[in-house]
C-alpha positions as CSV (number, residue, x, y, z in Angstrom):
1,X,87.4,104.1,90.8
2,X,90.7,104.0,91.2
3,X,94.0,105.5,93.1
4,X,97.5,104.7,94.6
5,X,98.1,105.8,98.3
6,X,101.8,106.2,99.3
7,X,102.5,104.4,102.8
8,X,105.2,104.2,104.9
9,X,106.1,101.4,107.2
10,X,107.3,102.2,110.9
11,X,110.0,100.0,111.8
12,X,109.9,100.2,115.1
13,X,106.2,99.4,115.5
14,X,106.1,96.6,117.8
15,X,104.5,94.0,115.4
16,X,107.7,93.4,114.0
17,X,109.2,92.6,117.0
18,X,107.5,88.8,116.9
19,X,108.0,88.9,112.7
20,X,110.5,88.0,113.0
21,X,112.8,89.0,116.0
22,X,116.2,90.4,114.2
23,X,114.8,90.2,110.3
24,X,111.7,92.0,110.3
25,X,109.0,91.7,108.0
26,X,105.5,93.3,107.4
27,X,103.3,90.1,108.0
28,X,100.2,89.2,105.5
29,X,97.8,90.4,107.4
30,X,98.8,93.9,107.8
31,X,99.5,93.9,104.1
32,X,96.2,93.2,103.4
33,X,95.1,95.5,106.1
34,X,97.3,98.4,104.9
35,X,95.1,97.3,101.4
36,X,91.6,97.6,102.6
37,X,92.3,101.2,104.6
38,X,94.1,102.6,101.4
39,X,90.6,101.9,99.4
40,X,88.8,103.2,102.5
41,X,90.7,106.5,101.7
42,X,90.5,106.3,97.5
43,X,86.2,105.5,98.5
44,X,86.2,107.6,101.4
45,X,83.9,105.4,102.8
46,X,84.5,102.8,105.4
47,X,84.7,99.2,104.0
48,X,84.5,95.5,104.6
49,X,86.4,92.7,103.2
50,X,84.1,90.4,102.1
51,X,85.7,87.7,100.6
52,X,89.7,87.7,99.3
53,X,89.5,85.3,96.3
54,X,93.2,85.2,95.7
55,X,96.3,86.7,97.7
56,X,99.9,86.8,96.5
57,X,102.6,87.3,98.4
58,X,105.4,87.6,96.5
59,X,108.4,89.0,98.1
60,X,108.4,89.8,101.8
61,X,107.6,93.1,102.7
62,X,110.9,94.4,105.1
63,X,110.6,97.8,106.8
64,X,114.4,98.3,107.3
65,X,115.1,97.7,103.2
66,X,111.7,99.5,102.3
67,X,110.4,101.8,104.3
68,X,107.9,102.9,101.8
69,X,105.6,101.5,99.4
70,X,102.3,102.5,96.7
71,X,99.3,100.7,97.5
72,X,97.8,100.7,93.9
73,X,93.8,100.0,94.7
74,X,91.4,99.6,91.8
75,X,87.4,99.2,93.2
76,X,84.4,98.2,89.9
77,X,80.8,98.3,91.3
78,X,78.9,94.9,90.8
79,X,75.5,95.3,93.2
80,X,74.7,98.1,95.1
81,X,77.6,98.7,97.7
82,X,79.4,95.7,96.7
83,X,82.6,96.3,94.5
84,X,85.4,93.8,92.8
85,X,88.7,95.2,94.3
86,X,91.7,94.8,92.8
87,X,95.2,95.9,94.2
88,X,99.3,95.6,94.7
89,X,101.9,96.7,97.1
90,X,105.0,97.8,95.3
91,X,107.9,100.1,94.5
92,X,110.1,101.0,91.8
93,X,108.5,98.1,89.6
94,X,108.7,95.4,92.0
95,X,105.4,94.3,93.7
96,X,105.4,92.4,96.7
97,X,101.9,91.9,97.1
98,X,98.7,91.2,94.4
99,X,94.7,91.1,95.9
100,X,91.8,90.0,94.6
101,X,88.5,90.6,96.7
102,X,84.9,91.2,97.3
103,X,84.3,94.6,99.3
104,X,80.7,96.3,100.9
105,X,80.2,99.4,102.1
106,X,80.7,99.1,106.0
């Protein structure tokens, strides 16, 4: 199963006020948060990170230069209700963000 969701960041949503005051960026964990809710929506089914077995970062995420962005979410069963999730954040051929995990069914 697979799909891209197209998200867009709110720049005036207060968690970039303390990331960082004056140069906003979308901090890791919402990245990977923004992940997990765009498989949610490809699996329509509510999910759980189980493990993340590797996470790159690599370019900051910045709501004032990119207000936009495809979350590209690719899910293989292994057990029952257990799937290897793959996934990137990106635009226009760059990718900021890479994920590896272990997802259940919540």
């Amino acid at each position: 199963m697979k799909g891209t969701v197209r998200v867009s960041l709110n720049p005036g949503c207060r968690v970039y006020e303390g990331h960082f005051p004056g140069k906003p960026v979308s901090p890791g964990v919402c990245n990977i948060e923004m992940v997990r809710q765009c498989a949610e929506r490809i699996h329509q089914r509510a999910l759980r990170i189980r493990r993340i077995k590797q996470c790159r970062m690599t370019t900051l995420m910045a709501p004032h230069s990119h207000p936009q962005a495809d979350v590209t979410v690719e899910m293989h069963p292994q057990e029952a209700g257990s799937y290897r999730l793959t996934a990137a954040i990106g635009e226009g051929g760059a990718t900021w963000l890479t994920l590896k995990a272990d997802v259940t069914d919540e």
